[in-house]
Structures are given as structure tokens and as C-alpha cells.
C-alpha positions, 0 to 999 in steps of 0.5 A: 425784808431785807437781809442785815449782817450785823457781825462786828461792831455796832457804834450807838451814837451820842447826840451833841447840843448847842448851848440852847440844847437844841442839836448840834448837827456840824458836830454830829457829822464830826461825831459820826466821821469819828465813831462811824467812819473807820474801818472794822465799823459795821454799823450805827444805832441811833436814837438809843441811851447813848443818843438820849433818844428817850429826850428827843421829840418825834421830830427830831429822832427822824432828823436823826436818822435822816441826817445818819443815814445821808452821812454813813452811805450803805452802813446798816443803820439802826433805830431806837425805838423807845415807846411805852405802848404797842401803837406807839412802837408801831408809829415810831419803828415806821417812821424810823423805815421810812427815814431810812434805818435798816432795823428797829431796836426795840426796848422794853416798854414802861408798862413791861417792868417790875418784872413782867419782862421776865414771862414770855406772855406781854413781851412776845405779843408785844414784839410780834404786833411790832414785826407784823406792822413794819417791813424791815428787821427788829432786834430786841434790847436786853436791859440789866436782869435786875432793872425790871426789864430784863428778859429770862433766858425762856422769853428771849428765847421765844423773841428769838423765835419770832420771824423778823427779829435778827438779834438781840443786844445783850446787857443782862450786866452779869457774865451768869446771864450772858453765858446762859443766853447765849448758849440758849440763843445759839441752841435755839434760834443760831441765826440770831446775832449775839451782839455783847453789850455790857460795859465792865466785862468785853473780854470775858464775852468776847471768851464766852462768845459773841456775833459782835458788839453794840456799845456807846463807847464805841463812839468814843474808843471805836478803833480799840472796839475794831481790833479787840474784835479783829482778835476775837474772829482770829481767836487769839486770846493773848491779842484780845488781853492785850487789846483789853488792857489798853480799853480798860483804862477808858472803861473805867474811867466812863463806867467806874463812877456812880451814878451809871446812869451818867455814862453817856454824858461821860462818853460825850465828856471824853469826845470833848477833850478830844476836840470832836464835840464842842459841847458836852452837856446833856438835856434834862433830866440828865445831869453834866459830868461832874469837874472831877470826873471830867478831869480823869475822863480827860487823862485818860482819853489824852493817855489813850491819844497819846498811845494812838489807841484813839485817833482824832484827824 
């Protein structure tokens, strides 16, 4: 099986349309050159929230990775996998092997919610039927602690245990839970990557520990995320405020308005005013960003562009 090192930042990508919805592949090249390409980037997922992987047919979500894969050469490359049953999970994080992601992020299926994913029993021997059946790594997605879905710190120290799962991208979406986990994780399974996760709080992880970060807005602020995590590894706390303060303002900008559920699009709103992505509409279920949210959106990203925090060639 091969060897990852995910240290660093991870960039979920966000997948771009065409008026018809189907997908933009010029300007997903665009996106990945944006989001991808720069130096302090480690990797890319792919097929997760931030890239509506759960609105993509079979089909498209191996075009996906294809496509990635060609585009960000020997950067590690991994794949969403968000299924409601084992023998699906099983089919999808193949598929996802063969066109050419590195590792398979699992989500918690439907089935493991209203709390299910809080004992150890359903999600271990969900996990481990997965990592028996495919050949390369797995890491295993962390959803909020009052979704439903969330793991205890008990069950995901029990996933951390099993052989072939490598990390573990954190958004319980409370500090509490973050500093519990991780101290528990690094106790137990230490060789198990930490990967900070949850949106309003990046500094106060990176304080409490972190061996990286995987996060949607990456794709929109990628090299505030790289110097934010340069300070992290030299330690130096004022560098890392400093860093802090100027993504805040993107921060909120994306996150502070409900619904949350929203962000994603918001994230494609802000590449738009940047000139990276044409189109910023999301398929359905999902909803465009509403003018006045896109309007704060876009002052905020110009503030940023204007203050060379996000660099657009």
C-alpha cells in the first residue's frame, strides 16, 4: 500500500458548471492551477462537500479524479467517497483507485446517523470491510458532533486503529471535541495525521495541534492556508495571528452567514469575482448565493487581491 504524507494543506476542490450544469472542465483546470499549483500546497480531495461529490453521477466523479489527477501530476490526490451502504463504498473507493486517487476519504454513511456513528460497533466494521477490499489508504471524515454523524473520541480512536487508515480530517466544529480528539488520537494511533477541519476556528487549532489541514476554502484563500501553516511548523505564534487576521475577514465572509450549508457556493462566489471561474451556480438541491451575500463576498475577496493575500495570474 502506498505510503502518503499528508502534512500540510489539503485543498478540497470545488467543481464549476456551465449554464447547462453540466461541468465546466476549462475552468476546473483554472481552478486547480488557482488552488492547487502553488507552493505550500500538499494536496487535493476531490468528490467531497466543497465538489458536490454527493450531486455527481458515478461517471462524472471518476471524470473528476481522471481530469485532477493528469492536471496536479505526482501531488497526492484524494477521493470523496460518499455512499449509504458498505457494498457501495466498497465500488466507489475502487473506482476512485483505479482513476488515480492516492487515498479514499470516507464519509459516515446515511444509515450510521441520529447517532449510531457515536459507538464504535457499525463504523468499525464499516471502515475495516472498506480497507479489506481496496489497496490504497483511507481517511475517515469527522463530521460536526451534533450532526448525527460524528464520531466519539472512543470510535475514532478505534478507526485510528485499523490498518490502512492514515488520517483523520477533523471538523467535530467545537474546539472541546478538537482538543479531545486530538490528544486521544496522538496517544493512541500517533502516526495518524491530524488534518484541522473546522472553518471558524484555524488558529486556535493550529495552537492546540494539527498535522495539517484540509478545507474548502482553501480553493479560494490557498496561499494565506500556506503561510498560516509555514508559522504553524516554525512555531511562531505572533506570525500565525498575523496570518489569522487577514483570513479572517474571508472567514466570515463565507462562513458567518446561515444557511452554512451554503459555503460552498459562497467559495465558488468568491472565485468568481476573482476571475477564476465563469459561473457560480450549484446543481440542485443547492441554492446560488443570495446578491447581498455575494456583494460582501466580493469585498471582501477585492480587499484581500488588493492586500495581495490572494493572487489571481
Amino acid at each position: 500500500m502506498k505510503k502518503l504524507d499528508l502534512g500540510g494543506i489539503t485543498v478540497a476542490t470545488v467543481l464549476p458548471y456551465k449554464e447547462d450544469f453540466s461541468i465546466d472542465w476549462d475552468d476546473y483546470a483554472k481552478v486547480l492551477d488557482y488552488c492547487v499549483g502553488p507552493d505550500g500546497i500538499t494536496a487535493a480531495l476531490v468528490n467531497g462537500h466543497a465538489g458536490e461529490g454527493g450531486l455527481l453521477t458515478i461517471e462524472e466523479r471518476r471524470q473528476v479524479i481522471e481530469r485532477t489527477r493528469a492536471h496536479i501530476g505526482n501531488k497526492p490526490l484524494l477521493a470523496g467517497v460518499i455512499a449509504t451502504s458498505t457494498t457501495e463504498a466498497i465500488a466507489e473507493a475502487r473506482q476512485a483507485r483505479e482513476a488515480g486517487a492516492d487515498c479514499a476519504v470516507l464519509f459516515p454513511p446515511g444509515p450510521l446517523g441520529g447517532g449510531a456513528s457515536a459507538s464504535p460497533r457499525a463504523p468499525v466494521a464499516y471502515v475495516k470491510a472498506i480497507v479489506e477490499a481496496i489497496d490504497i489508504p483511507v481517511s475517515l471524515f469527522q463530521y460536526p458532533v451534533t450532526s448525527g454523524f460524528g464520531y466519539s473520541t472512543e470510535t475514532l480512536c478505534e478507526l485510528a486503529a485499523i490498518d490502512g487508515v492514515i488520517a483523520i480530517k477533523e471538523g467535530s466544529d467545537t474546539m472541546f471535541a478538537y482538543d479531545e480528539n486530538w490528544r486521544a488520537i496522538k496517544k493512541s494511533a500517533p502516526s495518524v495525521a491530524i488534518l484541522a477541519s473546522n472553518y471558524n476556528w484555524m488558529l486556535p487549532q493550529m495552537a492546540a495541534g494539527a498535522d495539517g489541514i484540509l478545507s474548502g476554502l482553501g480553493s479560494l484563500a490557498p496561499h494565506l492556508f500556506a503561510e498560516l501553516w509555514a508559522a504553524t511548523v516554525a512555531a511562531d505564534l505572533r506570525a500565525m495571528r498575523a496570518v489569522n487576521d487577514r483570513l479572517y475577514p474571508i472567514v466570515r465572509a463565507i462562513y458567518g452567514p446561515s444557511p452554512l450549508i451554503d459555503m460552498h457556493t459562497r467559495i465558488k462566489t468568491g472565485l468568481k469575482s476573482l476571475g477564476v471561474i465563469r459561473n457560480d451556480a450549484p446543481r440542485s438541491p443547492m441554492m446560488p448565493t443570495l446578491p447581498g451575500i455575494a456583494a460582501d463576498i466580493a469585498r471582501a475577496m477585492d480587499a484581500a487581491r488588493c492586500a495581495g493575500d490572494v493572487r489571481v495570474d
